[in-house]
N, C-alpha and C positions, 0 to 999 in steps of 0.2 A: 796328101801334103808331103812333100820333101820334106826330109829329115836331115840334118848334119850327120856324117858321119864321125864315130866314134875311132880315133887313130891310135896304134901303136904309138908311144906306149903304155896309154889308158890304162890306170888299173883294173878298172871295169871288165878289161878282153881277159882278166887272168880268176876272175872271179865266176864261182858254182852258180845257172841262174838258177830260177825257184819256180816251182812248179806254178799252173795255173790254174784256180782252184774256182774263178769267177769270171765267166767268159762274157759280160755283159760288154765290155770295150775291147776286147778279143776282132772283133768285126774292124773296129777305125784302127788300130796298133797295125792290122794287117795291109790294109787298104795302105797307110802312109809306108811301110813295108816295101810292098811293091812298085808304091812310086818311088821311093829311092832307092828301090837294084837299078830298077831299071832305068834310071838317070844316070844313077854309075858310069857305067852301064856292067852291070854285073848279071849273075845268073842265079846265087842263092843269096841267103841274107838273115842271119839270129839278129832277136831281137835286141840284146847287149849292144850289137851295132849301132844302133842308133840310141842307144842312154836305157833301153829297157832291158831289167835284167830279170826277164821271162820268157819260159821254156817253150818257147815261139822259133820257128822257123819259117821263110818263105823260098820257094825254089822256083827257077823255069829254065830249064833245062836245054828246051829247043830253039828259045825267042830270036835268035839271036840267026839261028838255020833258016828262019821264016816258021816255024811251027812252035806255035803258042803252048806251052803247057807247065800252066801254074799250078802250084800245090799249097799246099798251107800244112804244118805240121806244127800241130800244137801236145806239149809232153808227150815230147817221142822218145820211145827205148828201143833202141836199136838190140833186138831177141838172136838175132845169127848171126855172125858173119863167115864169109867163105876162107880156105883156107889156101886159094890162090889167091896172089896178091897183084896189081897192078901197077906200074908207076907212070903215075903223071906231072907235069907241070903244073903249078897249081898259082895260081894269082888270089888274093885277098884284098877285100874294097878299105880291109882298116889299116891293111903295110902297103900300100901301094908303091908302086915300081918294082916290088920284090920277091917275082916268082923265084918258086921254092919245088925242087922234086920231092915228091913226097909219095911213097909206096905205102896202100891201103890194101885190104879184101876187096878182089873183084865184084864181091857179090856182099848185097847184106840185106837182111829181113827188119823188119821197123811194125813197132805199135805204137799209135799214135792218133788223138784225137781231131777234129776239124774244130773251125774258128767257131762252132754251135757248142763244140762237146761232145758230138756224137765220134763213137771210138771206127779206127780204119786199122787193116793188116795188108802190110804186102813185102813185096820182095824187086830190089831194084840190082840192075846192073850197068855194069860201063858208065858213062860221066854219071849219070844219076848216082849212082852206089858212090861213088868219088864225091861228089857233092853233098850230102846228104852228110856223110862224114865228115868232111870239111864243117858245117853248119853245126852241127853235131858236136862236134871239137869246140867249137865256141860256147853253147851250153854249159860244156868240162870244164870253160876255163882256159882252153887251151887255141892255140892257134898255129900255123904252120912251122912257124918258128920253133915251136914245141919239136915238131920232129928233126929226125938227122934227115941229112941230104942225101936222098937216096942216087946210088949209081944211074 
């Protein structure tokens, strides 16, 4: 099910979400998730976006190239980040029209549960690592507006 999205300058985008402790609706939260990035048509998506404020993320990276690749990250703690930084252009589905530069770690490691609860490690780079922390950001509270504009 499409969701509304939740817009700037919602208090919701600036609030801690809260861990997920009961993943029995973990499964349909994600499902509607994914129909609205991808109606957006976006590429990641925290749950706060759409009025849930649980430690829910969805990402697909490639959809958009032609190569499908969805993720589900459920209380994720981002463990590394790299100490090279990258800047990109970054678009946001709740400020829309208002790309923002925003200089991240190229690189960053993530633990993080599936939409069962069963726990996952790994280590993402380039748009991934940029996304992941955008998403990530939203968890915090925060949103691109948070950062300065990077050069």
């Amino acid at each position: 099910m499409i969701r509304d999205l939740v817009l700037h300058p919602d208090e919701r985008l600036g609030k801690v979400s809260k861990p997920v402790k009961r993943f029995e609706a973990v499964g349909t939260l994600v499902r509607d998730m994914f129909d609205t990035m991808y109606d957006a048509p976006g590429r990641g998506l925290a749950a706060v976006q759409i009025g849930f404020m649980q430690r829910v993320v969805v990402m697909d990276a490639g959809w958009k190239e032609g190569t499908p690749t969805p993720m589900v990250f459920v209380n994720p703690i981002i463990t590394e980040r790299s100490d090279d930084e990258v800047v990109n252009e970054e678009g946001c589905l709740s400020i829309p029209d208002t790309p923002r530069r925003v200089s991240r770690p190229a690189q960053v490691s993530l633990r993080w549960q599936d939409e069962n609860g069963l726990p996952h490690e790994g280590t993402f780079e380039g748009f991934e690592a940029a996304c992941i922390q955008h998403e990530f950001d939203h968890l915090e509270g925060r949103t691109i507006l948070d950062h300065p504009e990077a050069a």
